[in-house]
SEBAPA-119716 format. One line per field, with one value per residue (C-alpha): chain; x, y, z. Coordinates in steps of 0.001 Angstrom, whole numbers, plus 500000, padded with zeros to 6 digits. Layout:
// residues N
torvo: [A:...]
east: [X:...]
north: [Y:...]
up: [Z:...]
//
This chain:
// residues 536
torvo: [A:A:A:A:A:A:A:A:A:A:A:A:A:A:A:A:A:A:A:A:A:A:A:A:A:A:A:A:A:A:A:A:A:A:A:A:A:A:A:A:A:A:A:A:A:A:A:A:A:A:A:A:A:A:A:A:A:A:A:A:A:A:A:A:A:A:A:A:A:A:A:A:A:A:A:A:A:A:A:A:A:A:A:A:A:A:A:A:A:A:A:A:A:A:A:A:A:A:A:A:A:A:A:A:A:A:A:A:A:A:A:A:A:A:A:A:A:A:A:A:A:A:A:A:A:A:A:A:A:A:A:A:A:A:A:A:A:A:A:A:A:A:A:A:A:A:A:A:A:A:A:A:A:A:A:A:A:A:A:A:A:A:A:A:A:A:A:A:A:A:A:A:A:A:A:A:A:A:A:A:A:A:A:A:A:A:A:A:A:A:A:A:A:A:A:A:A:A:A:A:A:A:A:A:A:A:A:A:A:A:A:A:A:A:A:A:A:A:A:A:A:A:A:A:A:A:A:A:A:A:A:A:A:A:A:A:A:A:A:A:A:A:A:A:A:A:A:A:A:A:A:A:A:A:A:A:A:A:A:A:A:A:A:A:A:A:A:A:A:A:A:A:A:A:A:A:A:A:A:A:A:A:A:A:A:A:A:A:A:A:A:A:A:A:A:A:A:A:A:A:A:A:A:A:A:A:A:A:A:A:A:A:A:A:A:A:A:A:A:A:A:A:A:A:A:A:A:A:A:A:A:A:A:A:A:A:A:A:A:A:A:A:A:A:A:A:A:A:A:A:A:A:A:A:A:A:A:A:A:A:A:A:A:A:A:A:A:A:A:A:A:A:A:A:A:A:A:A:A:A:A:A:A:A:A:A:A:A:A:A:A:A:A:A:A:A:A:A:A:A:A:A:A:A:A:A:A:A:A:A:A:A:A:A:A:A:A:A:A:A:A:A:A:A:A:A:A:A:A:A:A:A:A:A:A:A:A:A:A:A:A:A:A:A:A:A:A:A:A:A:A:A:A:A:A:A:A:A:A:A:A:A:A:A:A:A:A:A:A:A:A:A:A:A:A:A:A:A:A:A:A:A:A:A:A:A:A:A:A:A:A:A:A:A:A:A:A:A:A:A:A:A:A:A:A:A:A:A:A:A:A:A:A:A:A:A:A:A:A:A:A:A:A:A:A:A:A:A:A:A:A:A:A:A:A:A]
east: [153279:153034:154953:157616:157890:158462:160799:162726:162907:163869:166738:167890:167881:169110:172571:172652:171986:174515:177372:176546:176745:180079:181297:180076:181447:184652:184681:183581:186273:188916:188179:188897:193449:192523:190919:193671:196543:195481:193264:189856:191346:192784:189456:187921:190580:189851:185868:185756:186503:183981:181215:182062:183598:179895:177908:180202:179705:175952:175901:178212:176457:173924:170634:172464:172616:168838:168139:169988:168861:164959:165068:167071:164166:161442:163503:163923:159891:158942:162022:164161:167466:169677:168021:170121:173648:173073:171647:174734:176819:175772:175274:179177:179962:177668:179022:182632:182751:181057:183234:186231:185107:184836:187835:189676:187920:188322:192098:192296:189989:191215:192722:190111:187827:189658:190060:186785:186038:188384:191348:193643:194859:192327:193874:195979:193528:191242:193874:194044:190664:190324:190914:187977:185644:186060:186142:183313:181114:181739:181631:178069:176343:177949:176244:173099:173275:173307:170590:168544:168610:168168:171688:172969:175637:178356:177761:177643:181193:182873:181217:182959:186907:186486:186647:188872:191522:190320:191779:194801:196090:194424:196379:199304:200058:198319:201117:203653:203109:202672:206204:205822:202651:198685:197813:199935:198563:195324:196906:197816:194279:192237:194979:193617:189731:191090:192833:190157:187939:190581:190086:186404:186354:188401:186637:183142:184638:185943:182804:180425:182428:182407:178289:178430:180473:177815:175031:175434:172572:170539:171308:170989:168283:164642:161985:159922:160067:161399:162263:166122:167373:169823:172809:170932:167645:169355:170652:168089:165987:168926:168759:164826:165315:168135:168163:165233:166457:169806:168421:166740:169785:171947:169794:171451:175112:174261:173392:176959:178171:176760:177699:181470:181415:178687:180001:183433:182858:179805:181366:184691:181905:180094:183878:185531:189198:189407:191546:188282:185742:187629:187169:183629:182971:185174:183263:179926:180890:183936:182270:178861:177238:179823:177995:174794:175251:175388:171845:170868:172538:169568:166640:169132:169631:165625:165072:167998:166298:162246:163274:163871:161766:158878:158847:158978:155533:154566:155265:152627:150276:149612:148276:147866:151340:152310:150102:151148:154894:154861:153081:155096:158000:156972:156471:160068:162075:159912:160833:164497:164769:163299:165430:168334:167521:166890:170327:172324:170402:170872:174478:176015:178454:179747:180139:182146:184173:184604:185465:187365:188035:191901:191195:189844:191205:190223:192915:190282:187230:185629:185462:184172:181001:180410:180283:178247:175870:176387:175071:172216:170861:171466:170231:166800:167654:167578:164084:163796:165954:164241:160896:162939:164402:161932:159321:161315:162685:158714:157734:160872:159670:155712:157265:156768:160738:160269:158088:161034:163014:159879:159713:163779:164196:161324:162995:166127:165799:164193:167829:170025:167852:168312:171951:173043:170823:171564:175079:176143:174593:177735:175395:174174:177096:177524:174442:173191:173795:171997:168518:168465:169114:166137:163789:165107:164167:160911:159859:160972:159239:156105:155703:157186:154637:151738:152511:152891:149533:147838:148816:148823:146885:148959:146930:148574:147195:147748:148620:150538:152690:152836:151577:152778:156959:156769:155458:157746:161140:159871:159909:162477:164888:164104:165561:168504:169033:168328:170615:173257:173001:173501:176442:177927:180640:182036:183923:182552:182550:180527:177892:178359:177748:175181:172767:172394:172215:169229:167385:167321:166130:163600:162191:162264:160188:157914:157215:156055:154491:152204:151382:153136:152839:149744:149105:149755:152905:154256:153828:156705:159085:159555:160361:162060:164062:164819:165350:168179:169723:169351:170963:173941]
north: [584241:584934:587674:586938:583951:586534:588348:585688:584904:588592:588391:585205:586407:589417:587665:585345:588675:591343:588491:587166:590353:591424:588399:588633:592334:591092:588252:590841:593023:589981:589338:592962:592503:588608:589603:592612:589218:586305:588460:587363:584289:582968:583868:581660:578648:579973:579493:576082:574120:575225:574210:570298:571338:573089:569857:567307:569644:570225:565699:565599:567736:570695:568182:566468:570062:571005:567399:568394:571937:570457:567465:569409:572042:569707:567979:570970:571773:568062:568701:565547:567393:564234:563234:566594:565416:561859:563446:565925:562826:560991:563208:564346:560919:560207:563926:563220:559682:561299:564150:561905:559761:563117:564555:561397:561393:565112:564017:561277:562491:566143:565972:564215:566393:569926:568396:567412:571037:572423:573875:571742:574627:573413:570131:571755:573448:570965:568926:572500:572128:568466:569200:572329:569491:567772:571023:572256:569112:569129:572913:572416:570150:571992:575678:573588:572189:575776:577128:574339:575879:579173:580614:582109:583922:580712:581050:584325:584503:582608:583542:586443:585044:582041:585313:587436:584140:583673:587347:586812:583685:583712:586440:585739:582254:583477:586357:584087:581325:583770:583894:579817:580489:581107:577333:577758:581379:579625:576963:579645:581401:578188:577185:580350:578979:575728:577301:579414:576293:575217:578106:578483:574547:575256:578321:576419:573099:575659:577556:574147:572564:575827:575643:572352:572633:575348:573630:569792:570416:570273:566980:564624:562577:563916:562323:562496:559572:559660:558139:558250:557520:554468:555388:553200:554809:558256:557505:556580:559692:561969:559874:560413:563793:565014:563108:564788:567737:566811:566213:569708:571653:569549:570777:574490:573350:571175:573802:575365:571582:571740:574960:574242:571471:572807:576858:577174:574463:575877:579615:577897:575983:579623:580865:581908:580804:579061:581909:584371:581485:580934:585096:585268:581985:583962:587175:585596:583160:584920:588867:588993:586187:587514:590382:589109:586751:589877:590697:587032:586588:588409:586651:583085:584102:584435:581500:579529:581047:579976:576303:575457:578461:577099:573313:574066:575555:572800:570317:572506:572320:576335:576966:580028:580794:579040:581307:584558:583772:582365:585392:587763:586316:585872:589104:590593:588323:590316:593982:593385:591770:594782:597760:595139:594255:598178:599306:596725:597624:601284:601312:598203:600662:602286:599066:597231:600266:600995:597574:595437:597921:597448:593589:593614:594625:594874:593829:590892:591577:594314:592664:595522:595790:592348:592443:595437:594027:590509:592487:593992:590748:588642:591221:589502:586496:588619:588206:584645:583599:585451:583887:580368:579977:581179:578474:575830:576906:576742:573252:571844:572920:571389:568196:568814:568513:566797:568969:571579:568944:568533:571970:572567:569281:570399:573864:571864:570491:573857:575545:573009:573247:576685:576925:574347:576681:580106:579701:577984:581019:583473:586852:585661:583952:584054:585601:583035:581718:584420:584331:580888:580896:583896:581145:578731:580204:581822:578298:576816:579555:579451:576034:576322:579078:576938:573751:576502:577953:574400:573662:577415:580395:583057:586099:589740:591389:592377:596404:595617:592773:594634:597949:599593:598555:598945:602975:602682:601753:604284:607051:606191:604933:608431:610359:608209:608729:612437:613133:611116:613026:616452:614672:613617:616314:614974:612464:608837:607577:610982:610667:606119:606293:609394:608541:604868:605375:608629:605924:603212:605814:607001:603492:601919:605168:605017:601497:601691:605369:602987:600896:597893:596097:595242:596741:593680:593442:596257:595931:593487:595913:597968:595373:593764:596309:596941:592858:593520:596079:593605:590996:592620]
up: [517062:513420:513662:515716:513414:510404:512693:513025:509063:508475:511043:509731:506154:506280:508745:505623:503439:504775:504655:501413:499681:501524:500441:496894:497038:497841:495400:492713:493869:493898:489900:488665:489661:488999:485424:484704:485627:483882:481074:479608:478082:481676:483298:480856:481651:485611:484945:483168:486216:488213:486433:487072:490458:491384:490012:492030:495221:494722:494415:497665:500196:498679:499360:502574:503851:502504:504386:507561:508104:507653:509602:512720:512556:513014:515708:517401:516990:518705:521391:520256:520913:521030:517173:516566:517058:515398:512029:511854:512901:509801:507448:507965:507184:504220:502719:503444:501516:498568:498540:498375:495449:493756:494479:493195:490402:489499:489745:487739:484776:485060:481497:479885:481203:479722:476339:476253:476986:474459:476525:477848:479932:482822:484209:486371:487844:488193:490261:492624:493521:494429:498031:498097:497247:500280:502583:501262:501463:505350:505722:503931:506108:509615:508116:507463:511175:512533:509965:511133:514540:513028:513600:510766:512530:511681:508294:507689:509958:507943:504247:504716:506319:503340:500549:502339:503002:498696:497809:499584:498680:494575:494249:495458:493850:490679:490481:491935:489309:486181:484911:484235:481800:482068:483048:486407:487339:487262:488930:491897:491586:492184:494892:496432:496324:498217:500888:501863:502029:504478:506725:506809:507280:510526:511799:511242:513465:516115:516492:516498:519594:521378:520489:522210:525118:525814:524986:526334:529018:525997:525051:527493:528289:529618:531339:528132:526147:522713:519620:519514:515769:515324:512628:510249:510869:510338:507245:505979:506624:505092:502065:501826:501934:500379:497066:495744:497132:495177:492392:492040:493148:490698:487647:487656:488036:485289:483007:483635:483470:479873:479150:479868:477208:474624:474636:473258:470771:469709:469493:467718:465545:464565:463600:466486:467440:470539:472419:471149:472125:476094:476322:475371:478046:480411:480050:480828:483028:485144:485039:484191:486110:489377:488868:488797:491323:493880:494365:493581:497043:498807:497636:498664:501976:501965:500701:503041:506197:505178:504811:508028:509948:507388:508275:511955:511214:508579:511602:513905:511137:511348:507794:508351:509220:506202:504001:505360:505639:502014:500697:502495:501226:497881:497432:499075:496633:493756:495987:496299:492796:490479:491611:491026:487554:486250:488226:486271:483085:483223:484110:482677:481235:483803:486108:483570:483258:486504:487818:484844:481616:482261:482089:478422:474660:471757:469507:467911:469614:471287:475051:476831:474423:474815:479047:478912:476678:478220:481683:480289:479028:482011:484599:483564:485538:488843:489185:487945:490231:492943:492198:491811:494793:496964:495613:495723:499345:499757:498015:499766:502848:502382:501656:497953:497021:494054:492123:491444:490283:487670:486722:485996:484272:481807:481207:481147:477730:476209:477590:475894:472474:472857:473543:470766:468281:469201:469969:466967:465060:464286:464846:467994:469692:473443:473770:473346:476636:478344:476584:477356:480930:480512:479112:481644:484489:483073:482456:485581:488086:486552:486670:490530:491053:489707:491865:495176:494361:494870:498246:499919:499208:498465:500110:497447:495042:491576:493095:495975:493868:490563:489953:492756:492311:488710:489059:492328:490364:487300:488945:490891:488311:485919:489260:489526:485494:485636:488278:486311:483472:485906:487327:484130:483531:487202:488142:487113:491006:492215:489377:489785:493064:494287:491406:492518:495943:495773:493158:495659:498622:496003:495075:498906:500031:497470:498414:501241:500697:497779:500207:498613:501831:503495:507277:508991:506881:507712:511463:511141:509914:512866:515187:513049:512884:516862:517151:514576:516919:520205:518072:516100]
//
């Protein structure tokens, strides 16, 4: 059972996995025409509204959907199938009303909010992406009803339709509108975003009634007595567990919250003009955290798929489940994170070449030394985040949701010392912003780490955690940097592209050659592997 249970996990997370980085890739792709049409000054009016747009969203349905996807599982794990529909029911409800407060309020404040962020350029926008709010609330909580049963497949769907729909439209109104100024290209590229919250909200609705005409046998009532929850009685158990929940997954959004109002007045404050200080936030925010966003996607689909395979398990009281699928995991996020973090380091360069050079100038400031640089710095995070979300995905699922929210709101305050002192400091500038989200999430993951390592033994070894993928990702990353420099006299995509790809082979081989995974570990893999087949 324990490792069909992993199985399961692995096929779940890497549905979640493959889609979120075709998504990401697309997204990524979408901002190099986006950057080279409204420039690194209109990617920084593009980026400022998402910070408040991400914190309203993350307070409308991000613990509601944590709450949902939990409670379904362990519904599903005592057989109270009806409890199902009533939870998704409310939850719908409680998201939707939240999500329109918000959006009326992102309306009605959208000027106040852009001057207070130093660009008045952003109200428009702000009113363009009102309507997303309330999409994405709903879509939210209908992908957390399906990952509570495990099925990742309506998510992944329409992860990838919501960025294509994103390109398409973003682009199009952002061209159409660019004759009347910047502020209405962004206008048209945020337009874009709310559209394809449209579609995906309509493909998810379509796909959950043909899920229930299919499955209505399911929900009717048994012989077996049980405990059918009253809409008062639901609500109340969403609220129990998605405010903490909430409250943790709010902490992140309001770092970028803080960032949108602290950053450009900080970098204008250290000497910069405004239209240098709303590049610099646009070349962190728009291009370098895209960028590192794209692996970060892996180790969240992990994490997304434990939650509700893990409390299913906590429910069961198997402990020893819990240990093995914890450790396991624990250890992937750690795999898949290190490769990710040298490849960005060792060719920052040629990715911000390849993918946005005819975006950026250098008539004040050098823009393409600062993304470069920008990447190197914040390719640190990869990990951090890793480790991050994969504890709290694990505390979360133990019934232990609070204690993230502990450990973020403590490295919380170190991050906004940081950023108001390093900032402000001409030499250092925007980067700035990166070593403190480095700190950040250093803080936050050990003190994650030390509140997962109370409640479950986490059975791996210094070797098989550390040694082995550091000598691993050496020898394989000196390969990939070798053959580069054979390459180098060919064309950029030839020597790009084979050098990556042989230094990933090299360092996923070596893996497993070092035994980085124990034997019952690696037993998984396998079948795993012939499961994805059957499935896909």
């Amino acid at each position: 059972m324990k490792k069909n249970a992993s199985r399961n996990i692995f096929i779940g997370a890497s549905i979640l996995a493959i889609a979120g980085i075709l998504a990401k890739a697309i997204g990524a792709i979408y901002k190099i025409p986006l950057t080279n049409i409204l420039g690194a000054n209109g990617m920084g009016v593009y980026y400022l509204v998402f910070p408040f747009y991400s914190l309203l969203l993350v307070l409308c349905s991000s613990g509601i959907g944590t709450a949902v996807s939990t409670i379904i599982a362990k519904e599903r794990a005592k057989k109270c199938r009806k409890n199902e529909i009533i939870i998704f029911k409310v939850a719908l409800l409680y998201s939707l009303i939240l999500s329109l407060i918000g959006a009326l309020l992102m309306v009605v404040f959208s000027q106040q909010i852009s001057v207070l962020q130093g660009n008045i350029n952003a109200k428009l926008a702000y009113i363009a992406i009102a309507p997303a709010l309330i999409f994405s609330s709903i879509i939210a909580i209908v992908r957390a009803f399906f990952q509570g049963l495990e099925n990742m497949f309506p998510t992944s769907f329409s992860f990838i339709i919501e960025q294509i729909v994103k390109v398409v439209f973003g682009l199009y109104f952002s061209i159409l509108f660019l004759d009347y100024g910047i502020e209405f290209s962004v206008f048209g590229a945020v337009l874009g975003v709310t559209i394809s919250e449209f579609v995906s909200l309509l493909l998810l609705f379509i796909n959950y009634l043909v899920f229930k005409k299919k499955n209505s046998f399911a929900y009717v009532d048994s012989n077996q007595p049980q405990q059918t929850y009253t809409f008062s009685s639901a609500f109340k158990l969403i609220f129990k567990y998605s405010m903490p929940a909430t409250l943790s997954a709010i902490i992140i959004p309001i770092t970028s919250f803080f960032d949108s109002f602290m950053v450009i007045n900080l970098l204008i404050k250290g000497g910069f003009t405004s239209a240098v200080a709303t590049s610099l936030y646009g070349l962190n925010n728009g291009i370098v955290t895209s960028l590192v966003n794209i692996p970060v996607i892996l180790t969240a689909s992990l994490s997304t798929a434990i939650v509700p395979n893990l409390s299913s398990m906590v429910v069961n009281e198997d402990k020893e489940q819990v240990c093995f699928k914890c450790s396991m995991f624990i250890k992937v996020a750690f795999l898949i994170s290190l490769p990710c973090v040298i490849f960005l380091m060792l060719y920052s360069k040629d990715i911000i070449y390849l993918l946005y050079s005819r975006g950026l100038d250098s008539i004040v400031i050098n823009e393409f030394e600062f993304a470069y640089k920008l990447l190197i710095i914040s390719s640190c995070t990869i990990i951090y985040y890793g480790f991050l979300q994969t504890f709290t995905a694990i505390l979360q699922a133990i019934n232990k949701p609070v204690l993230p929210l502990i450990a973020l709101s403590i490295a919380l305050i170190v991050r906004f010392i940081l950023v108001f002192v390093l900032v402000s400091n001409s030499k250092i500038n925007i980067f700035g912003v990166a070593i403190s989200n480095i700190v950040f999430l250093t803080i936050a993951s050990i003190i994650c780490l030390l509140n997962v390592r109370k409640y479950i033994y986490l059975k791996f070894g210094v070797y098989q955690m550390f040694l082995a993928p550091i000598f691993a990702i050496t020898i394989a990353s000196t390969i990939s940097v070798i053959l580069r420099e054979l390459l180098l006299d060919t064309n950029i995509y030839i020597y790009f592209v084979l050098s990556a790809i042989v230094g990933v082979l090299f360092y996923f081989i070596l893996i497993f050659l070092l035994k980085s995974f124990s034997k019952e570990e690696r037993e998984v893999f396998p079948k795993f592997i012939k499961k994805s087949k059957k499935v896909v």
